[in-house]
TIVO-2410 file (N, C-alpha, C; in nm, 3 decimals):
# residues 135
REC num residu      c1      c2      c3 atome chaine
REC   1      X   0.084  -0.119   0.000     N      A
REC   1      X   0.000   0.000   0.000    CA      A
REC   1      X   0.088   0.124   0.000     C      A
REC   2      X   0.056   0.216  -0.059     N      A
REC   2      X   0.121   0.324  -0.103    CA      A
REC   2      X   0.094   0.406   0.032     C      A
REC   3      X   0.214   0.499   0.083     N      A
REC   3      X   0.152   0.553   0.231    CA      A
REC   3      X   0.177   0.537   0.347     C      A
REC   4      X   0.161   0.389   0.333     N      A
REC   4      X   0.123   0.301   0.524    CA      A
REC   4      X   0.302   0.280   0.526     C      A
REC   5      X   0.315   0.336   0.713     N      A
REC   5      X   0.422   0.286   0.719    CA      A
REC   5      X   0.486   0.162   0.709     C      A
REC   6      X   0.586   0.118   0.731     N      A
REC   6      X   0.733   0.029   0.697    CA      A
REC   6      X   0.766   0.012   0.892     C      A
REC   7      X   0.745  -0.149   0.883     N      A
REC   7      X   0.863  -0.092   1.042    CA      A
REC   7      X   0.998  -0.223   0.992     C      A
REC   8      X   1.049  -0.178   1.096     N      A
REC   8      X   1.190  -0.232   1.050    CA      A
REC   8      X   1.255  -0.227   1.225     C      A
REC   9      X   1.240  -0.389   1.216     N      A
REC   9      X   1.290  -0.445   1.381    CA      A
REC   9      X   1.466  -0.450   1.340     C      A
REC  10      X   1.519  -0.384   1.449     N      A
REC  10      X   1.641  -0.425   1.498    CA      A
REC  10      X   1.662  -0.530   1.633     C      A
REC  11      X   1.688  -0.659   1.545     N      A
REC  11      X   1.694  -0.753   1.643    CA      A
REC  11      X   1.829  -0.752   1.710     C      A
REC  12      X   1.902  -0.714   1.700     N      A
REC  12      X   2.051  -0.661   1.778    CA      A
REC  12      X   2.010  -0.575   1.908     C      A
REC  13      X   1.938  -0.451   1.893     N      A
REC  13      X   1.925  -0.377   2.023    CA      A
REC  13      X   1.785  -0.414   2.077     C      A
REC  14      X   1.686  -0.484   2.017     N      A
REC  14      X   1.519  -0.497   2.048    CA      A
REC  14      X   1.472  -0.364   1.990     C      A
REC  15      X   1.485  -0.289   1.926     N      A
REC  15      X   1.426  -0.129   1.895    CA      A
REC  15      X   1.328  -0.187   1.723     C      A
REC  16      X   1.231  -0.086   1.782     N      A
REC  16      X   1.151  -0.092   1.661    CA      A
REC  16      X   1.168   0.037   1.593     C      A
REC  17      X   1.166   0.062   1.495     N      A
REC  17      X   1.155   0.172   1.396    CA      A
REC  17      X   1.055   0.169   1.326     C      A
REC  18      X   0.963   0.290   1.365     N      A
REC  18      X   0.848   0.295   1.267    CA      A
REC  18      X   0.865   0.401   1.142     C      A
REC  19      X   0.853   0.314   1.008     N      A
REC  19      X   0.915   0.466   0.859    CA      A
REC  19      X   0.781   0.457   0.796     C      A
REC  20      X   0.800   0.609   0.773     N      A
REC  20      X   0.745   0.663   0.660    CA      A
REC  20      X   0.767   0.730   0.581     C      A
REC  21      X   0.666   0.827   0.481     N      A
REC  21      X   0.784   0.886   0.418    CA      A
REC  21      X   0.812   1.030   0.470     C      A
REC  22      X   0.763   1.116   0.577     N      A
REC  22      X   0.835   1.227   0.644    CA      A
REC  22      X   0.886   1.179   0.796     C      A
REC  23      X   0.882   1.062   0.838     N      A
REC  23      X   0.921   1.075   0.969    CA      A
REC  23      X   0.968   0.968   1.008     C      A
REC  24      X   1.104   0.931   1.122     N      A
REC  24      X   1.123   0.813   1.231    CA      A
REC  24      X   1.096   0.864   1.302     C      A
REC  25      X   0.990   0.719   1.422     N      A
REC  25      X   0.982   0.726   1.499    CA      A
REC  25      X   1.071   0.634   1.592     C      A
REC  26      X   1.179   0.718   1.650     N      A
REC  26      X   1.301   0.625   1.746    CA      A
REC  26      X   1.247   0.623   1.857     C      A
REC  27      X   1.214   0.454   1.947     N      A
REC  27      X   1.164   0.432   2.024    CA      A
REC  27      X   1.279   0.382   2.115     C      A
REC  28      X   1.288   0.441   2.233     N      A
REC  28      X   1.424   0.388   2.306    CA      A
REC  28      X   1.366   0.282   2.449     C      A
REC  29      X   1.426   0.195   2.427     N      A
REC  29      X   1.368   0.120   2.568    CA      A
REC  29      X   1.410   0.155   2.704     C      A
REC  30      X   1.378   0.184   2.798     N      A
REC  30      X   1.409   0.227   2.913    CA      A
REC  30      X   1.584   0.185   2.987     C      A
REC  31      X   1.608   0.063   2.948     N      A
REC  31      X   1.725   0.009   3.019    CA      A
REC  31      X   1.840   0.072   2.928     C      A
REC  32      X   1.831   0.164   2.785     N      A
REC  32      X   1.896   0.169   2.686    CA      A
REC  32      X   1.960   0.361   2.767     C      A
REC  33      X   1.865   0.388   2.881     N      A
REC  33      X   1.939   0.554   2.937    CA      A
REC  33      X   1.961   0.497   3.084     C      A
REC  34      X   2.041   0.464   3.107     N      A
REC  34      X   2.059   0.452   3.264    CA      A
REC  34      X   2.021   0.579   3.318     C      A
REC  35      X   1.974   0.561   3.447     N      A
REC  35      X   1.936   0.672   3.575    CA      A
REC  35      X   2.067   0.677   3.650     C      A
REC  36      X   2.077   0.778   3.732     N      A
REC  36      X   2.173   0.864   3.783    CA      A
REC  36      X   2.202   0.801   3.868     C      A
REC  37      X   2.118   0.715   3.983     N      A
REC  37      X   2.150   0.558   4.060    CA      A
REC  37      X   2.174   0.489   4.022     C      A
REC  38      X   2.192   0.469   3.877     N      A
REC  38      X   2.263   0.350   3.809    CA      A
REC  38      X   2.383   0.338   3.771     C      A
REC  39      X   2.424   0.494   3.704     N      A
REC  39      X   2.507   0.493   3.697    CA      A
REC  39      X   2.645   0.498   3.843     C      A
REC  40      X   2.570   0.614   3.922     N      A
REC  40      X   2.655   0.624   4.119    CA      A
REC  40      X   2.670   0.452   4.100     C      A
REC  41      X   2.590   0.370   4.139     N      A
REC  41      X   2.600   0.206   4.182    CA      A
REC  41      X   2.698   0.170   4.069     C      A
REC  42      X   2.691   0.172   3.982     N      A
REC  42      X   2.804   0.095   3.874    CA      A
REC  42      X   2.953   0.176   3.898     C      A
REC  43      X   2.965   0.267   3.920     N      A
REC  43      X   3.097   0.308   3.958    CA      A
REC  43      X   3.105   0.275   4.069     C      A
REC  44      X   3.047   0.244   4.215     N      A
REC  44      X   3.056   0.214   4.319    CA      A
REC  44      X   3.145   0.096   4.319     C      A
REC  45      X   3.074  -0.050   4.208     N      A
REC  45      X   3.126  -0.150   4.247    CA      A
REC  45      X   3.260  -0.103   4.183     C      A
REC  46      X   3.269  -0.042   4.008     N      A
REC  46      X   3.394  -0.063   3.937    CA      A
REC  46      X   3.525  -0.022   4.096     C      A
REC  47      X   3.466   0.081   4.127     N      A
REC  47      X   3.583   0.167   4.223    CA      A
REC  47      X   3.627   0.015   4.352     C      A
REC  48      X   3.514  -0.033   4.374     N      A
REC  48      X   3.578  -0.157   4.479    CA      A
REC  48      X   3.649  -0.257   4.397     C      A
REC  49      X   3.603  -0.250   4.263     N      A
REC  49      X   3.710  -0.332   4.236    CA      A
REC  49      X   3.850  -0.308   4.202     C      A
REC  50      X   3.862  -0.205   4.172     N      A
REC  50      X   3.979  -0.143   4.162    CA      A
REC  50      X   4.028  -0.155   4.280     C      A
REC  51      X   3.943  -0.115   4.394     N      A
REC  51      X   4.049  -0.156   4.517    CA      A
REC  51      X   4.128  -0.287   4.583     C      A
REC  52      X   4.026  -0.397   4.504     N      A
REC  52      X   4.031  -0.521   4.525    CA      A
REC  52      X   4.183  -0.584   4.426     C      A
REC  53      X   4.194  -0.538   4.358     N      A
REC  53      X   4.253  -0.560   4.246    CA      A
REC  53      X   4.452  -0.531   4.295     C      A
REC  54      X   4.418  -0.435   4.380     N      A
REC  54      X   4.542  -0.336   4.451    CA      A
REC  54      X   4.585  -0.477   4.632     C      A
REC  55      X   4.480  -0.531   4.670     N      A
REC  55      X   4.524  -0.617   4.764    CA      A
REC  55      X   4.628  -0.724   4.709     C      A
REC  56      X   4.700  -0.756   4.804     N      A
REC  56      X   4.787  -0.900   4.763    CA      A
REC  56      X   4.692  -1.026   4.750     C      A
REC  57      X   4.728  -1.096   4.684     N      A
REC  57      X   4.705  -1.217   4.674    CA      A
REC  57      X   4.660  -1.321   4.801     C      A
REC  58      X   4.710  -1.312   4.902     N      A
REC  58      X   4.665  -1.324   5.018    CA      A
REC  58      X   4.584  -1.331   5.113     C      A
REC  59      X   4.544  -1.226   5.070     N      A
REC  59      X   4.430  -1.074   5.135    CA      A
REC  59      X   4.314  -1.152   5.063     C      A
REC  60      X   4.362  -1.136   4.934     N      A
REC  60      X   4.187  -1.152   4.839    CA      A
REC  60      X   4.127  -1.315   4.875     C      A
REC  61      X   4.243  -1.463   4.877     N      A
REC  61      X   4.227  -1.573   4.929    CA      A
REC  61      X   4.104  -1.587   4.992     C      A
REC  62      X   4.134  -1.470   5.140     N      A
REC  62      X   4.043  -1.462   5.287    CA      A
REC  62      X   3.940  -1.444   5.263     C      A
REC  63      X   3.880  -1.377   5.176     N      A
REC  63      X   3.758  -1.294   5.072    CA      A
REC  63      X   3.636  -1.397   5.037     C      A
REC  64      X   3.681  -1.526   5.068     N      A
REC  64      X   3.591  -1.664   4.979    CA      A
REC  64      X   3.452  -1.679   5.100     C      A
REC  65      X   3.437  -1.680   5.217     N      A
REC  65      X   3.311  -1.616   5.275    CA      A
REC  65      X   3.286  -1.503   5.318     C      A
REC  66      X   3.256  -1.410   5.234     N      A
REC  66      X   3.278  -1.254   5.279    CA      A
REC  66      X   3.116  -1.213   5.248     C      A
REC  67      X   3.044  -1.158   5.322     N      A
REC  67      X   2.930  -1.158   5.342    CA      A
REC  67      X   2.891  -1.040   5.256     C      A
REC  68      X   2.730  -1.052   5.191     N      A
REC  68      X   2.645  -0.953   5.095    CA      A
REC  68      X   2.665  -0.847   5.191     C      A
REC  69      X   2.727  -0.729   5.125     N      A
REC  69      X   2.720  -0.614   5.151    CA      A
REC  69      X   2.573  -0.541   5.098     C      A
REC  70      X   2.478  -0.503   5.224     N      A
REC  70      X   2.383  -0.415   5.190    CA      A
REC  70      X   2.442  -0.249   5.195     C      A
REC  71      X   2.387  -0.229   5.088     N      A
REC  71      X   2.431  -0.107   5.050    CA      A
REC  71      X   2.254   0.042   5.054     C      A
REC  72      X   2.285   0.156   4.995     N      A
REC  72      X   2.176   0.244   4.985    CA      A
REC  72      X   2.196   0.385   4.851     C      A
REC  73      X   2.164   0.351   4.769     N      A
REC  73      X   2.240   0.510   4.623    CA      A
REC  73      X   2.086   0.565   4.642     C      A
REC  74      X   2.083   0.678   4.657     N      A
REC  74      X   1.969   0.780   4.692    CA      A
REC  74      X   1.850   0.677   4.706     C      A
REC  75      X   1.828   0.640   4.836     N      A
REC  75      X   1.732   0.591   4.901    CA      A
REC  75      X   1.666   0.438   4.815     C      A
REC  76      X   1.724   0.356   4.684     N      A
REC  76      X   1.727   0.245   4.662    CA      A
REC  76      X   1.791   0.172   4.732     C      A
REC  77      X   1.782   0.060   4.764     N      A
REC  77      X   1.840  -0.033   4.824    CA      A
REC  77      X   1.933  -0.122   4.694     C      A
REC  78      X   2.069  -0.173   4.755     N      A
REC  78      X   2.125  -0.223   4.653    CA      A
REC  78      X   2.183  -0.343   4.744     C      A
REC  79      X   2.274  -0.416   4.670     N      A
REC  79      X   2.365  -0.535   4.756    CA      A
REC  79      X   2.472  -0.550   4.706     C      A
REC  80      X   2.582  -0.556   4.705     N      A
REC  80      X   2.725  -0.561   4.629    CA      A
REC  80      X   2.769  -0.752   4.768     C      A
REC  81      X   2.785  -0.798   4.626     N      A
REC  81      X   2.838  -0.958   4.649    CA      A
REC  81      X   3.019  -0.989   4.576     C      A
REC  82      X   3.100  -1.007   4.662     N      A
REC  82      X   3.206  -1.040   4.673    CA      A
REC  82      X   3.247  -1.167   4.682     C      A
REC  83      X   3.265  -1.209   4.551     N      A
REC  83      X   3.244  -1.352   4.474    CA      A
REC  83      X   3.408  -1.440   4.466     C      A
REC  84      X   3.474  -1.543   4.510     N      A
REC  84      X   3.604  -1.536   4.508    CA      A
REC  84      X   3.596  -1.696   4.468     C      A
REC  85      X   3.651  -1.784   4.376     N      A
REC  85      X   3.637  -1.859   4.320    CA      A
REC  85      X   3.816  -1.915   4.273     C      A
REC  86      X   3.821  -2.086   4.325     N      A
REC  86      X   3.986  -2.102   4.291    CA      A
REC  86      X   3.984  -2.132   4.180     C      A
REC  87      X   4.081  -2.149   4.101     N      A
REC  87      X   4.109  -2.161   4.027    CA      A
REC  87      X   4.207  -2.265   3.984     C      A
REC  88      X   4.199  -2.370   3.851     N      A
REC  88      X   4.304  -2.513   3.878    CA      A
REC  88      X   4.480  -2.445   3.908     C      A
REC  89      X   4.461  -2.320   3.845     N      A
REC  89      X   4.656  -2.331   3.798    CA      A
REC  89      X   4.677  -2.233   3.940     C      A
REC  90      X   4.623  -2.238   4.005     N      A
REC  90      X   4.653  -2.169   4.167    CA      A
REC  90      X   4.608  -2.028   4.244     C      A
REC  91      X   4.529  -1.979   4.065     N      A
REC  91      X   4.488  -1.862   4.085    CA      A
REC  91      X   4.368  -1.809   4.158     C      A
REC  92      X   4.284  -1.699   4.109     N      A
REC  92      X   4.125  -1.720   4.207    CA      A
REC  92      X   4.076  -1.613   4.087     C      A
REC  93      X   3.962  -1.622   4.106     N      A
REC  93      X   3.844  -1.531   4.003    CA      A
REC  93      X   3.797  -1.484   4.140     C      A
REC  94      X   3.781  -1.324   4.102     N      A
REC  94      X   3.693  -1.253   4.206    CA      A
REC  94      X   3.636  -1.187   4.123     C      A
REC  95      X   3.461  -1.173   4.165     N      A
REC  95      X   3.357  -1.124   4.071    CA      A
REC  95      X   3.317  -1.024   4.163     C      A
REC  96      X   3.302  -0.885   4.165     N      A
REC  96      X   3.202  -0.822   4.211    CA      A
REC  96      X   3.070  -0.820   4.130     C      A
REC  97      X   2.959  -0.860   4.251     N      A
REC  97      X   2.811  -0.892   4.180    CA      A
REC  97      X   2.726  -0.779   4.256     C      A
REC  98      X   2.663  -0.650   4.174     N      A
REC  98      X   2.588  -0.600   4.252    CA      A
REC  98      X   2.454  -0.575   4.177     C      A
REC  99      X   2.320  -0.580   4.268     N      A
REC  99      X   2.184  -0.573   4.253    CA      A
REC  99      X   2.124  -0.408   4.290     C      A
REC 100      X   2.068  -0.322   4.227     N      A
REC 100      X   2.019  -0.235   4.263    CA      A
REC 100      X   1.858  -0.284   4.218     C      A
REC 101      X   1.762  -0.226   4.300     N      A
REC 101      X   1.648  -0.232   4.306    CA      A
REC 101      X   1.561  -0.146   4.199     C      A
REC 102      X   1.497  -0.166   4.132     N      A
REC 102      X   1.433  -0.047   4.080    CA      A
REC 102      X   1.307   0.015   4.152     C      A
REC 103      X   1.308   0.136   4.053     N      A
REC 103      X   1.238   0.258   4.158    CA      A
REC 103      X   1.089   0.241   4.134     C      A
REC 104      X   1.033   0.209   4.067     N      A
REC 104      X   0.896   0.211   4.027    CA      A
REC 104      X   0.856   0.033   3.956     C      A
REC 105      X   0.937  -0.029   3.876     N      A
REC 105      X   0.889  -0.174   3.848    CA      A
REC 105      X   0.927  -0.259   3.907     C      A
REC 106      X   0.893  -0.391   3.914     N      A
REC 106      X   0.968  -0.499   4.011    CA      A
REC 106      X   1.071  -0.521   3.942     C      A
REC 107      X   1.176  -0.576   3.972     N      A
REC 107      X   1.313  -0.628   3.918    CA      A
REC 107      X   1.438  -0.508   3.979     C      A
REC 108      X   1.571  -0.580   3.926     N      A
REC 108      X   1.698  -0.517   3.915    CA      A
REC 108      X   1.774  -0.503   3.863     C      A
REC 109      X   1.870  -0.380   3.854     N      A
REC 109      X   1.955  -0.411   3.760    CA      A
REC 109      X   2.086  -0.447   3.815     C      A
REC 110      X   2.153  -0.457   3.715     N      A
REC 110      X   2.290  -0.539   3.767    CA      A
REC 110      X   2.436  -0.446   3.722     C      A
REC 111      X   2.518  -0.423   3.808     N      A
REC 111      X   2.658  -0.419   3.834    CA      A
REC 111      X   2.752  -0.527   3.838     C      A
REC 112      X   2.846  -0.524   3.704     N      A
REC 112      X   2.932  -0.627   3.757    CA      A
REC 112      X   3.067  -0.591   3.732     C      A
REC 113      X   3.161  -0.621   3.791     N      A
REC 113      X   3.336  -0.602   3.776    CA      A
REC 113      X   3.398  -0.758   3.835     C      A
REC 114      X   3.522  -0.762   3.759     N      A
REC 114      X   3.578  -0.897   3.788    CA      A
REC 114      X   3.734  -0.887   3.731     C      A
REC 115      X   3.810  -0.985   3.783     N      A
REC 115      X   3.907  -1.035   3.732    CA      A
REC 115      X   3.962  -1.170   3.831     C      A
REC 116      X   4.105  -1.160   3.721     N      A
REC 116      X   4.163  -1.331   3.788    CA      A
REC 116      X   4.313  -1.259   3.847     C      A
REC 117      X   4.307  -1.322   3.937     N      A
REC 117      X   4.462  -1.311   4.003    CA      A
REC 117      X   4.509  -1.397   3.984     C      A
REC 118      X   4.684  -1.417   4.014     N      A
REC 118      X   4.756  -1.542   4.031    CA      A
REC 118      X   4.866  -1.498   4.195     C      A
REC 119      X   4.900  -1.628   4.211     N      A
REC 119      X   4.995  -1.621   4.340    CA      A
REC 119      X   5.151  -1.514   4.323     C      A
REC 120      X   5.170  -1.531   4.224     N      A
REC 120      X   5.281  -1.419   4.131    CA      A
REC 120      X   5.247  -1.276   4.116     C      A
REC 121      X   5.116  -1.243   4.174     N      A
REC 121      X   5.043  -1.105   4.207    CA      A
REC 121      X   5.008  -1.048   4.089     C      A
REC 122      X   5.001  -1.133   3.964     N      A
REC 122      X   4.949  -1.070   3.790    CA      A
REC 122      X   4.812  -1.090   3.784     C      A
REC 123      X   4.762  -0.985   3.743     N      A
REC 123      X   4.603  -0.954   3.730    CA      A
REC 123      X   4.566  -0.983   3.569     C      A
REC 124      X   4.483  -1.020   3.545     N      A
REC 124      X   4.407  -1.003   3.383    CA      A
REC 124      X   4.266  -1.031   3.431     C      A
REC 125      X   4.221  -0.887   3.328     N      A
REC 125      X   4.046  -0.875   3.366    CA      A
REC 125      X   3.971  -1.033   3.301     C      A
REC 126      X   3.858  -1.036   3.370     N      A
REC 126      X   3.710  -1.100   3.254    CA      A
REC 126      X   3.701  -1.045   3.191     C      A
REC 127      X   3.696  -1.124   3.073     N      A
REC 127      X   3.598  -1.093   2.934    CA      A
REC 127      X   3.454  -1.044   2.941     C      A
REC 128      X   3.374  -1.020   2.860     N      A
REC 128      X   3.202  -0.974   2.874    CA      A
REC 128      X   3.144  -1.086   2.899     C      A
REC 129      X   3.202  -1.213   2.835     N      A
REC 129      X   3.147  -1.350   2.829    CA      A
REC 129      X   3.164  -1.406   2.901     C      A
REC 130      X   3.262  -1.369   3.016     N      A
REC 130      X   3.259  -1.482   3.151    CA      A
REC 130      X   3.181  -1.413   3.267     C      A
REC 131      X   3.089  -1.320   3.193     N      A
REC 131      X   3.000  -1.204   3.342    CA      A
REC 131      X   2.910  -1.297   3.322     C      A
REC 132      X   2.870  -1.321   3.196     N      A
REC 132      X   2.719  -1.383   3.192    CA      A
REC 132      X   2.673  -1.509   3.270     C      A
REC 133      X   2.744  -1.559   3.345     N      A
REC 133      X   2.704  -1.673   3.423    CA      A
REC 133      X   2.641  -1.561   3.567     C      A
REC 134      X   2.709  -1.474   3.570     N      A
REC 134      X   2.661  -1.349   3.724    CA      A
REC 134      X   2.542  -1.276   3.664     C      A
REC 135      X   2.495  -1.263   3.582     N      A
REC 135      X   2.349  -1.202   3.563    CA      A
REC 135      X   2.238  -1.210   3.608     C      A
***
């Protein structure tokens, strides 16, 4: 039909595009603008991990029952989880896992930072693909 819009799914981001011939309509999904508590909480954990990252090898070991930190970013409730995991060749994976609450729907979103240590005190981060088991 001559006229009627065209939509055109982007299955990469979930976004729909509605065309015609004077106008897009760009529809953005909510999780696609983080809020200002999302962003404070996601630097919260990156910054602990950075600190985590700066302990000896030692230090981080002790870390393997280290209890859910309840946390608070402008009056949400959040939890930052301190995840420490051995490793065969002697090393350890430490994941920071954190949950912020949302403000108006049920669910949460997620914070994550990680890397691997070794006993030789050499760091190399996670990949994107080894978060996805912490989601």
């Amino acid at each position: 039909m001559r006229g009627s819009p065209r939509r055109h799914r982007d299955t990469e981001k979930g976004k729909i595009y509605v065309l015609s011939r004077f106008k897009v309509d760009w529809r953005l999904r909510r999780e696609d603008i983080p809020s200002k508590e999302l962003s404070t909480f996601r630097t919260m954990v990156k910054e602990r991990g950075a600190h985590l990252r700066r302990l000896p090898f030692a230090d981080l070991e002790r870390l393997v029952n280290e209890p859910i930190e309840q946390v608070e970013v402008d009056s949400r409730k959040a939890t930052i989880a301190t995840i420490v995991f051995p490793l065969a060749g002697g090393g350890i994976q430490v994941v920071l896992q954190g949950f912020l609450e949302h403000r108006f729907m049920p669910g949460k979103s997620v914070a994550l930072d990680g890397f691997f240590k070794y006993p030789d005190e050499t760091v190399s981060e996670m990949k994107a693909e080894e978060f996805w088991a912490f989601d």
